[in-house]
N, C-alpha and C positions, 0 to 999 in steps of 0.2 A: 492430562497435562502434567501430571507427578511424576507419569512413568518415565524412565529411563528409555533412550531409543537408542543406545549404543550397541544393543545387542542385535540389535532388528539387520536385515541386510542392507548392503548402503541402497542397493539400486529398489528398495521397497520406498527406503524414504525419500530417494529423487521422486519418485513417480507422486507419492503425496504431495510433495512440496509444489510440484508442477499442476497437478488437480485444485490443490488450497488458492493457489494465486491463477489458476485461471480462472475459478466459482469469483473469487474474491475482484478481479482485474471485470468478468463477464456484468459481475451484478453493478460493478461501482460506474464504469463506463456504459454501460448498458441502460441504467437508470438516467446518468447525464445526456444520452443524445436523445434514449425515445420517450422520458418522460418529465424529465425539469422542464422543458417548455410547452409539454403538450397543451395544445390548445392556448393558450396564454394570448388574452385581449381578444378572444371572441366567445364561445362558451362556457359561462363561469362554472359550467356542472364537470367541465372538461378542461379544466385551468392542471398546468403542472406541476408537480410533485417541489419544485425550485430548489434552492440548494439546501433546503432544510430535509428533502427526500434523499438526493445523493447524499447526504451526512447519515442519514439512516442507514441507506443501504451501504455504505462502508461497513457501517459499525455492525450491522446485520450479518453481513456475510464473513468479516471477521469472525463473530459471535459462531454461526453454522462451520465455518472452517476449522478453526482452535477446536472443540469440541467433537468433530468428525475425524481431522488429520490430524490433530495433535500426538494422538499418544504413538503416531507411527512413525512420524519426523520431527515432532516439536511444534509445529506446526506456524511456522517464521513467515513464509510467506511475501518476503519481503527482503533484500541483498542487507540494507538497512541492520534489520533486525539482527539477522544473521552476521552480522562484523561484528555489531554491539557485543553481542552474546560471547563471540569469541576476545572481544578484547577484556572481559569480565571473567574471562577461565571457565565460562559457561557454557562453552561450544569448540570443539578443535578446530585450530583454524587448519590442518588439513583439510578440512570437510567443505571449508566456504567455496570452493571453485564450485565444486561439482554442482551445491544447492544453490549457489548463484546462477550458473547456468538454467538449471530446471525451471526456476521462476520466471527469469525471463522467457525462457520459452514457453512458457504457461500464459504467461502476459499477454503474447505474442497470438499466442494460438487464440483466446479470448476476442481482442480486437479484428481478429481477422474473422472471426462466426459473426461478428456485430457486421463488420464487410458484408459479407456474404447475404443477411439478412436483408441489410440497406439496399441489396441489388435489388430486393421485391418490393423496395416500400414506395412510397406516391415517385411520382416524377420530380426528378432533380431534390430528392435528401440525400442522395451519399455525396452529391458532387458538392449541397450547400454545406453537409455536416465537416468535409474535409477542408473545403473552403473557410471553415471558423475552425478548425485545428482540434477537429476530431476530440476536442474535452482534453488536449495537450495543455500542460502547465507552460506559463510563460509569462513574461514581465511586457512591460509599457501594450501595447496596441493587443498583445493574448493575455492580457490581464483582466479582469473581469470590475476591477474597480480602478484601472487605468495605475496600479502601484509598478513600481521601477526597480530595475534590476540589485539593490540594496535590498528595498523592502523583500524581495524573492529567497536574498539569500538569507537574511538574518532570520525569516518563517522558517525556511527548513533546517537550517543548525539549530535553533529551539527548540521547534517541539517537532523534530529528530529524537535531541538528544530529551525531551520529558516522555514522547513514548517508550524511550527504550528504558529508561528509568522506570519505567511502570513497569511496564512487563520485567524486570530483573526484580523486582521489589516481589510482586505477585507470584511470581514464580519460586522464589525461593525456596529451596527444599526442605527448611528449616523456621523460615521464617516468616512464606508466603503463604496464601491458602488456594491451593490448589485448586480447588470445588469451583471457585468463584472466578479463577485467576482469565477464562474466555470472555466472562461477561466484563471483567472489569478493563482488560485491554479493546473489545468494542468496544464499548461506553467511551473509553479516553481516546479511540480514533474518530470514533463521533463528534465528541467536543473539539478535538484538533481542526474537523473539515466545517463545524461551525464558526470557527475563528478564523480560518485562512480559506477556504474558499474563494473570498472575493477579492484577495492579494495574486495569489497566484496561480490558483485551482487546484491547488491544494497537493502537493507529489508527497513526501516523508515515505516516499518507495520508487526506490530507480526501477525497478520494474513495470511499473505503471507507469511510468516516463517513458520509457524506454517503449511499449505497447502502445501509447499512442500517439507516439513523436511517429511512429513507423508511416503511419494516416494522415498524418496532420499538416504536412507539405513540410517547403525549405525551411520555413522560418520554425518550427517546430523542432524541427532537426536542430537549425543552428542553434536554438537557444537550450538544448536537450542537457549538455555538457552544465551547466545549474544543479538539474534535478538528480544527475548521479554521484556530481563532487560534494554537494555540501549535505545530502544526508547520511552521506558515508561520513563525514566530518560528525555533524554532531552525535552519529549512533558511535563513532570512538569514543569522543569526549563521555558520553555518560557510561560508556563499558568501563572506560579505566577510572572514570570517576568513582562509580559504585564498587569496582574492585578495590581502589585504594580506601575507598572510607568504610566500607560493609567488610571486604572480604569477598572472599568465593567460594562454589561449590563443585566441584568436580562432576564432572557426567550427568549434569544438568543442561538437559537440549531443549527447553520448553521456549515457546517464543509466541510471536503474532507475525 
């Protein structure tokens, strides 16, 4: 996470960034369809993982990502992260097209293996999974606690803008401790998916919107345009926040 990855080639750290976010997109989506409700209301030995599992495996596979791809891309993971960073003088925004693109298609490729899977699984889960919106973030009826398109945005320009603050804080080249800086960005996307989960399903990554708005039918789609305006909103507000009040560091790509 300390290292510097401006040296590295660009198209090594596309390729990381697109691996990070589809381990990252596979495990977080993957836990939501085949194991938060396994079993639930009939065998308590086989009851599911609920949103207290997918808050884990967020933060899990963060934790294995950051620590695996980080020191070859930064290990962002996330369009999010990646603006934040660059509004903080922490990342070139030349570079956000390219790593933006990789993610999402990392995202992409991720929910399409869960597809692929779902062809072999009992009769009628891919068509009921798609039918509930494929684990798609969304307001009033794909809400999971019935909250309203208000409540959706004011989740994700917050703790948008608190994870990217974290991770700028942790990372700092100076300031942060690097050692720590994967566990402590899981940990704090954990906390996030235990807070918002049951508002909107929690997105603070257009890419994971974007991944499984693709599955999730029309209404998915239509309400998709949420999940990629307002976390790009709050990951600026804390980039230029923390560069006005901190400062910046130069050629500092470390990310979530």
């Amino acid at each position: 996470m300390s290292e510097s990855t401006t040296a590295r080639p660009a198209s090594t750290a596309l390729v990381a960034e697109a691996i990070g976010t589809f381990v990252l997109v596979l495990g977080v989506i993957g836990t939501a369809l085949f194991a938060a409700g396994y079993g639930e209301g009939t065998d308590q030995a086989n009851r599911g993982v609920g949103f207290l599992g997918v808050a884990l495996a967020v933060g899990l596979t963060v934790i294995a990502g950051v620590y695996a791809f980080g020191p070859i891309s930064g290990g962002h993971f996330n369009p999010a992260v990646t603006v934040g960073l660059a509004a903080a003088g922490r990342f070139p925004w030349n570079r956000t097209i390219g790593y933006i693109i990789a993610q999402i298609i990392g995202g992409a490729v991720a929910t399409t293996v869960i597809v692929l899977i779902g062809l072999f699984g009992p009769s009628g889960w891919l068509s009921t999974a798609q039918d509930g919106g494929f684990a798609s973030n969304g307001w009033d009826s794909r809400s999971p606690a019935g909250f309203g398109i208000g409540g959706a945005i004011v989740v994700e320009v917050l703790f948008t803008a608190v994870f990217v603050l974290v991770i700028l804080g942790v990372t700092h080249p100076t300031r942060g401790n690097p050692a720590f800086a994967g566990l402590v960005i899981g940990l704090t996307l954990t906390l996030i998916h235990l807070a918002t989960i049951p508002i909107d399903n929690t997105s603070v990554n257009p890419a994971r919107s974007i991944a499984t708005a693709i599955y999730g039918g029309p209404l998915a789609i239509g309400q998709l345009w949420v999940f990629i305006v307002f976390p790009i909103v709050g990951a600026l507000i804390a980039g230029y926040a923390f560069r006005a009040l901190f400062g910046h560091a130069k050629d500092d790509t470390s990310g979530a």
